[in-house]
N, C-alpha and C positions, 0 to 999 in steps of 0.2 A: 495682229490687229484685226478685231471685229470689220464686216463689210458693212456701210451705213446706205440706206435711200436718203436724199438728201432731197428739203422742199426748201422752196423760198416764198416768201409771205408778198403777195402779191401786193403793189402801190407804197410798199416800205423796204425802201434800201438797204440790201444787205444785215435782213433777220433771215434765220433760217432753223431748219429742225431737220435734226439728225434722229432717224429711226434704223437698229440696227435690222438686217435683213431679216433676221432669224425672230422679231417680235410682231407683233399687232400694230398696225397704222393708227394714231391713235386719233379719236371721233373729233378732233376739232381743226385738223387736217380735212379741210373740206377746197373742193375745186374752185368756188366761189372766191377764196382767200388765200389760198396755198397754191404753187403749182409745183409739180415734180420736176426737178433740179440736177436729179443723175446721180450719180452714184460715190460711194466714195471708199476702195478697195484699197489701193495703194499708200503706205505711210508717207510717200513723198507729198502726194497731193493734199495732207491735212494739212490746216494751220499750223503754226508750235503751239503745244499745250493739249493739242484739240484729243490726244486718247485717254489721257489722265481726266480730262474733265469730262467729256463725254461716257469713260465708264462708270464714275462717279454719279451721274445724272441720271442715267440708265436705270441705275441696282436701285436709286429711290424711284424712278418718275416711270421706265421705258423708253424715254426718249433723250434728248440733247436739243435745247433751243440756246442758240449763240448767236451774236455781233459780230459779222468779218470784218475786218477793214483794211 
């Protein structure tokens, strides 16, 4: 499993964006609306689903924006 920096969208409930370590922060991850969230190393601590979709999302975007609930 990929190591993710993990942001959450600041005034909205559990959005967040997964940036793997190893890429670019991408420009709309601003301090204003995003804040840094910590990190995310270990498979246990991902949601279910979250590497399949997340390296999916990646290989188009660089990034992973999800819904936790």
């Amino acid at each position: 499993m990929r190591a993710y920096n993990l942001f959450r969208r600041k005034g909205v409930n559990a959005v967040y964006c997964a940036v793997p370590e190893d890429c670019a922060v991408p420009r709309f991850l601003t301090t204003n609306t995003w804040a840094f969230s910590g990190k995310i190393h270990e498979p246990a601590a991902t949601p279910i689903g979250f590497d399949e979709a997340a390296d999916t999302s990646v290989r188009f975007n660089g990034f992973y924006l999800f819904h936790a609930f």
